[in-house]
C-alpha positions as CSV (number, residue, x, y, z in Angstrom):
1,X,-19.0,55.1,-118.0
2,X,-17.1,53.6,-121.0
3,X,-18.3,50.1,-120.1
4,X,-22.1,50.9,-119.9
5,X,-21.8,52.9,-123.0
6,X,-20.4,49.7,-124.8
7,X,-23.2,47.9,-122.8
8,X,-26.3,49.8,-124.3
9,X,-24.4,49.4,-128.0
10,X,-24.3,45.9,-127.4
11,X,-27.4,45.3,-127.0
12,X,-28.7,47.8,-129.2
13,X,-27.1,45.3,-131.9
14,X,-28.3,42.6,-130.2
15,X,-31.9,43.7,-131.3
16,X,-31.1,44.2,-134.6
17,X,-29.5,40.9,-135.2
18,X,-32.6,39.1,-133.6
19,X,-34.9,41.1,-135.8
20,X,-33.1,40.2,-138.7
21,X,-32.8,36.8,-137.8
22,X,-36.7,36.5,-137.1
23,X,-37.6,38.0,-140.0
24,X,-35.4,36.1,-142.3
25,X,-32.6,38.2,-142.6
26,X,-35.4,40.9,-144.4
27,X,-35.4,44.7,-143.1
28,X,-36.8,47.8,-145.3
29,X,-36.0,50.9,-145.0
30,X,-39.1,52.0,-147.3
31,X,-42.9,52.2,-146.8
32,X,-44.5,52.6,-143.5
33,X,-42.3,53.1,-140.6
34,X,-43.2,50.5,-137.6
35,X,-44.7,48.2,-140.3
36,X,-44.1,45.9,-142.3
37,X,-45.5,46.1,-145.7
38,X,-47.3,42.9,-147.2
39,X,-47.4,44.8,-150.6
40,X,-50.6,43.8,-151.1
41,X,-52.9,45.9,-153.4
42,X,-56.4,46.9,-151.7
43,X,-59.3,46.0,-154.1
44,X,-62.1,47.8,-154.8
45,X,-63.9,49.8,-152.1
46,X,-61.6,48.5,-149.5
47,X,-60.2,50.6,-146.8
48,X,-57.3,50.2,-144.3
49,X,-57.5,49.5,-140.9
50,X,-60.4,47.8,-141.5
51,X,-63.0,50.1,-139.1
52,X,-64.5,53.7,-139.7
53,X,-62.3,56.1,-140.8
54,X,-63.3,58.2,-137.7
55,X,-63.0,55.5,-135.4
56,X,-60.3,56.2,-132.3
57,X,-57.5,53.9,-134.1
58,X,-58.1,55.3,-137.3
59,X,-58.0,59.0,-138.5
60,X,-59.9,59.7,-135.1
61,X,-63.3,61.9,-135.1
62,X,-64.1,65.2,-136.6
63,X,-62.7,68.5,-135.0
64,X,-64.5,70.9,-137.4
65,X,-65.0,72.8,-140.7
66,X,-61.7,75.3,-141.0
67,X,-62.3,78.0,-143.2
68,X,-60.1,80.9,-144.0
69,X,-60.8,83.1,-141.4
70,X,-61.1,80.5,-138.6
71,X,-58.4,80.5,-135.9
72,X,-57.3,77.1,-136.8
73,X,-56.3,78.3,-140.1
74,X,-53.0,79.1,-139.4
75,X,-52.0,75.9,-138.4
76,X,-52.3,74.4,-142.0
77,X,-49.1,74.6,-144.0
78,X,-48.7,75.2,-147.8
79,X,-47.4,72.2,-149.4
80,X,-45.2,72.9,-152.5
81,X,-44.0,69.8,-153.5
82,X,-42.2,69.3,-156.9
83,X,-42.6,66.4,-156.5
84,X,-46.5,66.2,-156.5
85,X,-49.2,67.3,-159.1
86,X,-51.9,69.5,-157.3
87,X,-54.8,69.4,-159.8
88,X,-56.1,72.3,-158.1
89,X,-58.8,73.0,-160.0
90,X,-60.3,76.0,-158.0
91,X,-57.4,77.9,-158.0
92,X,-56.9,79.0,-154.7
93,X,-54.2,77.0,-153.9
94,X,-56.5,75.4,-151.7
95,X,-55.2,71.5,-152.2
96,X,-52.0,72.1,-150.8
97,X,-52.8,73.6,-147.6
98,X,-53.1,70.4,-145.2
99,X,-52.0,70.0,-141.9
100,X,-48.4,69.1,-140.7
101,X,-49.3,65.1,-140.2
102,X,-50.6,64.7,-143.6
103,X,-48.1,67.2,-145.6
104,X,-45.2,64.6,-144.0
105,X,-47.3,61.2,-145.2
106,X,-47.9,62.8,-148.4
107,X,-44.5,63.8,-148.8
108,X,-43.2,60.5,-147.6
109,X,-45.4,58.8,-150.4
110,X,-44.2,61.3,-153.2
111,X,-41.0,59.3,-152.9
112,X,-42.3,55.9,-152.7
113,X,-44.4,56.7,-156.0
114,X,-41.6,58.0,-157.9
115,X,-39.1,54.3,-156.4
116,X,-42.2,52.4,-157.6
117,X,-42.9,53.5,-161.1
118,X,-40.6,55.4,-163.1
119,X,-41.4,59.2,-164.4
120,X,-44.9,59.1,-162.3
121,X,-45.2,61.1,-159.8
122,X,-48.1,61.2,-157.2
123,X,-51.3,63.7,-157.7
124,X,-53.9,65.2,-155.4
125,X,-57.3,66.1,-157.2
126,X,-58.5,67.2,-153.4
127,X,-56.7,68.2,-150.2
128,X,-58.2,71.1,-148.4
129,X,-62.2,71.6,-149.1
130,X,-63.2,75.3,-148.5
131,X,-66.4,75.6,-150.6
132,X,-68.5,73.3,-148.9
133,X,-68.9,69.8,-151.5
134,X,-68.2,66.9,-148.8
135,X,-70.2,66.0,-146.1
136,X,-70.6,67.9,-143.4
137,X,-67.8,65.9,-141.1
138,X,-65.5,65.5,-143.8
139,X,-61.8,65.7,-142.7
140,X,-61.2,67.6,-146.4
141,X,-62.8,70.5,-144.0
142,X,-59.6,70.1,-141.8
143,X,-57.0,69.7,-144.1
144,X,-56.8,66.1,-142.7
145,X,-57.5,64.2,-145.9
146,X,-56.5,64.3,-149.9
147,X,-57.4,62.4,-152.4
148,X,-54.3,60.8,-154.7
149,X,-54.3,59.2,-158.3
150,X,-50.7,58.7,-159.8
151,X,-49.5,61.8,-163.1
152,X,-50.2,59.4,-165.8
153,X,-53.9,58.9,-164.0
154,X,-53.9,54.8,-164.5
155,X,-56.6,53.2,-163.2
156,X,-54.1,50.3,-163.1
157,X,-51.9,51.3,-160.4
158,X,-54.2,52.9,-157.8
159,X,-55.1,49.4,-155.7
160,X,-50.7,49.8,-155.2
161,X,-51.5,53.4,-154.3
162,X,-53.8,52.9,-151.9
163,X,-51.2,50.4,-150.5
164,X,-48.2,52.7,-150.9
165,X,-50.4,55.2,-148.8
166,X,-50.6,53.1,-146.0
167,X,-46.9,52.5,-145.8
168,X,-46.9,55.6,-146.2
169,X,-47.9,56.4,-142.2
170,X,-51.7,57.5,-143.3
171,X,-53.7,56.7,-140.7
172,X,-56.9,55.7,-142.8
173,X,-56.7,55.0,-146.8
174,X,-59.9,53.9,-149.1
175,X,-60.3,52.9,-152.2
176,X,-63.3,54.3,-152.7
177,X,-63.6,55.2,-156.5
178,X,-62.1,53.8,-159.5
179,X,-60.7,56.8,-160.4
180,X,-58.9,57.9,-156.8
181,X,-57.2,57.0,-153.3
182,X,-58.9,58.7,-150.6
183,X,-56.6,59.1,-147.5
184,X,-56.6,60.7,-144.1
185,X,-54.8,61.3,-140.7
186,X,-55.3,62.2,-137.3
187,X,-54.9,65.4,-136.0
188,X,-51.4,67.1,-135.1
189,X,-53.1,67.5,-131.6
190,X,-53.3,63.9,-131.8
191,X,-50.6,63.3,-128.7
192,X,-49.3,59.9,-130.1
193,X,-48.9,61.2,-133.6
194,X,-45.0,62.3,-131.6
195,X,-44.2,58.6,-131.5
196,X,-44.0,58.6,-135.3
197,X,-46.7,56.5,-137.6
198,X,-47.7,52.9,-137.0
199,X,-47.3,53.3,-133.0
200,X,-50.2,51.8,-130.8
201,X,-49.7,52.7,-127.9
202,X,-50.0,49.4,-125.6
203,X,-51.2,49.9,-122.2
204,X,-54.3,48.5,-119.8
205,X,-57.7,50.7,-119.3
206,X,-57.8,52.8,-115.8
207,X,-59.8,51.1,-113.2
208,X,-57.6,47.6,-114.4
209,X,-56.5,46.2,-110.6
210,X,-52.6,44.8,-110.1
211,X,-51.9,42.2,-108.0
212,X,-50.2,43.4,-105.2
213,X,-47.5,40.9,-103.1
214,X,-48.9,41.7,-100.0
215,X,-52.6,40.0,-101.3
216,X,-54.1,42.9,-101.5
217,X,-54.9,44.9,-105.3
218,X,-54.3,48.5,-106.5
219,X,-56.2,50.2,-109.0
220,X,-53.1,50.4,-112.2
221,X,-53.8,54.4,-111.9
222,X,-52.0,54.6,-108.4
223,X,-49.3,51.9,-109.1
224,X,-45.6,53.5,-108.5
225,X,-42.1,53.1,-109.3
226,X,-40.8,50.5,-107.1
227,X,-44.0,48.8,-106.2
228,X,-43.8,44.9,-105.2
229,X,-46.6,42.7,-107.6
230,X,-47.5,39.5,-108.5
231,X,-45.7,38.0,-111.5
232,X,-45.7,34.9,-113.0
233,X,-42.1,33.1,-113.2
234,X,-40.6,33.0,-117.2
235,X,-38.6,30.2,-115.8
236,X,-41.3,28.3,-114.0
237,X,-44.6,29.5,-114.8
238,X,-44.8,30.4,-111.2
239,X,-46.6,33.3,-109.2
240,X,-44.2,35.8,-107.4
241,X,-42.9,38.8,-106.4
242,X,-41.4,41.2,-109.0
243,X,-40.8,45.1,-108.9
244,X,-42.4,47.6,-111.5
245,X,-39.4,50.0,-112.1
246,X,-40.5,51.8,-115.3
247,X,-44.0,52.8,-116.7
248,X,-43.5,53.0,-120.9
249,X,-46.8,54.9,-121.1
250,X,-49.0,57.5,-118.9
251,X,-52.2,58.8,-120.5
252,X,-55.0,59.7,-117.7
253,X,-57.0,62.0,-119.7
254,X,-56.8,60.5,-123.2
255,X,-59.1,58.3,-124.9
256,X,-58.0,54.9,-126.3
257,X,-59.6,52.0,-128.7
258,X,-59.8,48.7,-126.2
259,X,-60.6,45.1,-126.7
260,X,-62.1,44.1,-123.6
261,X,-62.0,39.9,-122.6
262,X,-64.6,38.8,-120.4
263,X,-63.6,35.4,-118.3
264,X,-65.4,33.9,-115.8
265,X,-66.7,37.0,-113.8
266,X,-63.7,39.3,-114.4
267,X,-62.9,41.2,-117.7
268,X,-59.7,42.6,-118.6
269,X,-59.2,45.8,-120.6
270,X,-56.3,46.3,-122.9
271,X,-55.4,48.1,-126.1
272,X,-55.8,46.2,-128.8
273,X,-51.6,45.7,-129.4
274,X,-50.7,44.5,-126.1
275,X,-49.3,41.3,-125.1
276,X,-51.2,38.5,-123.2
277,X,-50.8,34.7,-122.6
278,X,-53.0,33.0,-124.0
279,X,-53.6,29.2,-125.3
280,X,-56.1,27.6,-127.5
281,X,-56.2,24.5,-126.1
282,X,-57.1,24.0,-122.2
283,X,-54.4,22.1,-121.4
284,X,-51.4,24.1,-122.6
285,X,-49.0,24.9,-120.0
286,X,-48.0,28.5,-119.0
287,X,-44.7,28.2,-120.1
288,X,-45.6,26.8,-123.2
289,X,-48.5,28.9,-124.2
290,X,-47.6,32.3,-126.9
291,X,-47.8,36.0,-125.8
292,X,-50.6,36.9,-128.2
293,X,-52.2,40.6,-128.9
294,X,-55.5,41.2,-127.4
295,X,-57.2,42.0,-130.7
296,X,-55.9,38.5,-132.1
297,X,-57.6,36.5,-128.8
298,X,-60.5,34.5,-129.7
299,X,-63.8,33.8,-127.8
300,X,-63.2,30.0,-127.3
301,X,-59.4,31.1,-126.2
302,X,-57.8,30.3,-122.6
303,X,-56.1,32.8,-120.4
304,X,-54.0,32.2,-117.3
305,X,-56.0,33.3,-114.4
306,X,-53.8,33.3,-110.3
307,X,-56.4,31.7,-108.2
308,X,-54.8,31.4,-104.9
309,X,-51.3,31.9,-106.4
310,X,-51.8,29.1,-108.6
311,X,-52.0,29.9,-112.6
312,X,-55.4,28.0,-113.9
313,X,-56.9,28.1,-117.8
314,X,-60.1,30.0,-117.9
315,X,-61.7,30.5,-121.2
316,X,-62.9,33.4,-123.1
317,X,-66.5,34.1,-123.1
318,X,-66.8,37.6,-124.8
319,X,-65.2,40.0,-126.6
320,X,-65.4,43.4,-127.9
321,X,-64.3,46.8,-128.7
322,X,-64.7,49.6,-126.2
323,X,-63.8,53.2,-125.7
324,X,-62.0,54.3,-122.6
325,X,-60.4,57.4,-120.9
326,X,-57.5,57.3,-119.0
327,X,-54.6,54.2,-120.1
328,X,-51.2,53.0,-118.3
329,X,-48.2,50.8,-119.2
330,X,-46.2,49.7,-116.0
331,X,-43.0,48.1,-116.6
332,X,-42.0,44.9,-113.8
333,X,-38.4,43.3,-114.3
334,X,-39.6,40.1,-115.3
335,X,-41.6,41.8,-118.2
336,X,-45.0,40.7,-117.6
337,X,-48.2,41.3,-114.3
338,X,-50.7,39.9,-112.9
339,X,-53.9,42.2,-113.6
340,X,-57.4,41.6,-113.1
341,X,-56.6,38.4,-112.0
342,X,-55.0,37.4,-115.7
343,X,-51.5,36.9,-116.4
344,X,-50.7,39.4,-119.5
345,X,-46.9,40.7,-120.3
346,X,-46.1,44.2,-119.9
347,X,-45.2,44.8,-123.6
348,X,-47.4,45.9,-126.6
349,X,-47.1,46.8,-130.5
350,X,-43.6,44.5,-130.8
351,X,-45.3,41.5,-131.6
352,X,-42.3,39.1,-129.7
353,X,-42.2,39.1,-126.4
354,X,-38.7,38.4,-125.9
355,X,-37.9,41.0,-128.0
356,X,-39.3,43.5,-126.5
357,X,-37.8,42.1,-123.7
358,X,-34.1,42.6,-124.8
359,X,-34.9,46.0,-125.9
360,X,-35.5,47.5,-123.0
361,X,-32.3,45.6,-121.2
362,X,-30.2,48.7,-120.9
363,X,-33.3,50.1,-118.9
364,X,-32.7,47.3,-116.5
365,X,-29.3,47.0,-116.4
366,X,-29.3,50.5,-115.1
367,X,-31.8,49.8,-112.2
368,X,-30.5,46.9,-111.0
369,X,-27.1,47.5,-111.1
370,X,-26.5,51.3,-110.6
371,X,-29.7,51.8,-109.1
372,X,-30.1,54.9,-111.7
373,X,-33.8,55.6,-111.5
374,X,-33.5,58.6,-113.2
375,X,-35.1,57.0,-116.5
376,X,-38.2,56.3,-114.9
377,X,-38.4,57.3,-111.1
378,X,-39.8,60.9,-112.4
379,X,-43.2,59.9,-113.0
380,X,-44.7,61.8,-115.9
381,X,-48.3,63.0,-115.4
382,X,-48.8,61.9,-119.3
383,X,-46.9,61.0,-122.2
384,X,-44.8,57.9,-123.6
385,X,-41.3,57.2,-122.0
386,X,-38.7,59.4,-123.9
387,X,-36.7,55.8,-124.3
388,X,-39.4,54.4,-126.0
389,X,-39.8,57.0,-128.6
390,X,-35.9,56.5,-128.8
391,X,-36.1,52.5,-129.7
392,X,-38.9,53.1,-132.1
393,X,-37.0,56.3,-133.4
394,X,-33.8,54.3,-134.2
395,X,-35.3,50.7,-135.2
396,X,-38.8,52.0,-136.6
397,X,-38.6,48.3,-138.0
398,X,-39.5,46.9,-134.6
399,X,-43.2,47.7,-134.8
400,X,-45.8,45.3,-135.9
């Protein structure tokens, strides 16, 4: 037991040195955990990500107005900061109640404001809206957004703010006056919101098919632990067998932002952070071509496509954002799958491959040589695999 305890520390170390070592040696333990911060002001009327704040991979879509005698009211929380200024100019104390996701982002940026600029400290001139002056699917209605300016209210330093915000963890900020930040977050029912900000989850669209090493497919929904699919080699770029022995992800009844890629006849559906291999040129090899996210895949792109268990270039024709229910994230040794027809990796949100790779060693190690399937063989009805929320727990760091 000793020896596979030393094992998992190894190479718990060995991620960490190969972060640092891709990232020049550079690792913060401030801003936005899961992603690195550019420290780039927003200008003007920008917002971040760049779609609607209400959008599915954003602050996510309107539950309703909460009031004070609504049910829902007791699941907002009184925040009493020292740290932060509540203008409060009603005087109900209704700027500090807020939900649980957004009293732990503002929180989180009460500190960054104060490490950034000395003797400032953050301010909310809005949080909670119970008399009725936003539009009627504002998310001040669920305690889901605030607006922020800084205690010495210079115009100067919001663009930073808004910036800070983001690192932050809040899922949608705007600059949208000159004299405040406005800044949202999804809701505490929000079932991914457990994994910590900046996760995405990475997994392919129900209905996706997996090649199957009999010939035959299977629709990604009834795929098991154990199963026998088509891979393509890492050491030869060629088609084989391989055994999915963990799924990272298991959503059926949750709805998910996709970037679908139409090819040929075929169109593969993925969330927007997950891994595929793709080339810009039509005669890259397999081997040599770069594991790229799907939202980053142009039309124009190649993508490796098994016909008759040879790997062939087909290009890109169309893509596009879609909404879908129901997402999984199977797991094969080798670390990527064949589905829909297209070669794609098996890993999302870690922008390396390898990396991703090596983190999830001590999952495989245990498979293959102690034939422990207790990590994964229990197949959850939904929900991300507890050693997932583990890695990104310990080495927030490793998300993009």
């Amino acid at each position: 037991m000793a020896k596979v305890l030393n094992y998992f520390i190894s190479l718990f170390l060995q991620v960490f040195y190969a972060y640092a070592c891709l990232s020049g040696g550079r690792t913060s333990l401030r801003g936005r955990p899961g992603r690195m911060s550019n420290r780039e002001p927003l200008i003007y009327k920008q917002y971040v990500p760049n779609r609607s704040e209400m959008s599915i991979s954003a602050s996510g879509p309107a539950n309703g107005r909460i009031t004070r005698e609504s049910p829902d009211f007791s699941k907002l929380v009184e925040n009493n900061n020292l740290d932060i200024i509540f203008k409060d100019e009603e005087g109900t104390g209704a700027d500090r109640m807020m939900t649980n996701r957004c009293k732990d982002k503002l929180n989180s940026l009460a500190i960054m404001v104060m490490n950034q600029w000395q003797d400032v400290r953050l301010r909310v001139i809005e949080g909670w809206d119970e008399e009725g002056a936003h539009a009627v699917d504002s998310l001040h209605y669920e305690g889901r957004a605030v607006d922020i300016t800084t205690s010495d209210k210079d115009r100067e330093k919001l663009p930073l703010l808004a910036r800070l915000a983001y690192d932050a963890g809040f899922d949608f900020v705007f600059y949208e006056s000159k004299h405040h930040i406005h800044c949202s977050v999804r809701s505490d029912d929000d079932e991914y919101n457990s994994m910590g900000s900046g996760f995405d989850s990475g997994c392919f669209a129900s209905g996706t098919r997996v090649a199957m090493a009999d010939g035959t497919t299977k629709l990604i929904e009834d795929l098991a632990i154990n199963d026998q699919v088509l891979v393509a080699s890492p050491e030869s770029g060629e088609i084989t067998t391989d055994t999915v022995f963990m799924f990272l992800d298991r959503a059926p009844s949750s709805v998910q932002e996709f970037t679908e890629l139409s090819y040929n006849h075929e169109k593969l559906t993925l969330t927007n952070h997950h891994l595929v291999y793709a080339s810009n040129r039509n005669d890259s090899s397999f081997l040599a071509s770069a594991p790229t996210y799907a939202k980053d895949i142009t039309e124009g792109s190649y993508v490796f496509v098994n016909v008759k268990n040879s790997l062939i270039l087909q290009q890109v024709l169309l893509k596009k954002q879609v909404a879908v229910k129901g997402f999984y994230a199977p797991v094969t040794l080798s670390g990527n799958i064949v589905v829909n027809g297209v070669v794609s990796s098996c890993y999302a949100s870690i922008n390396n491959h390898w990396l991703a790779h090596t983190a999830l060693a001590p999952l495989r190690f245990l498979y293959k040589h102690f034939n422990v399937t207790g990590f994964s063989a229990k197949m959850p009805q939904a929900g991300v695999h507890w050693y997932a929320k583990v890695l990104i727990y310990v080495f927030p760091f490793l998300l993009s």
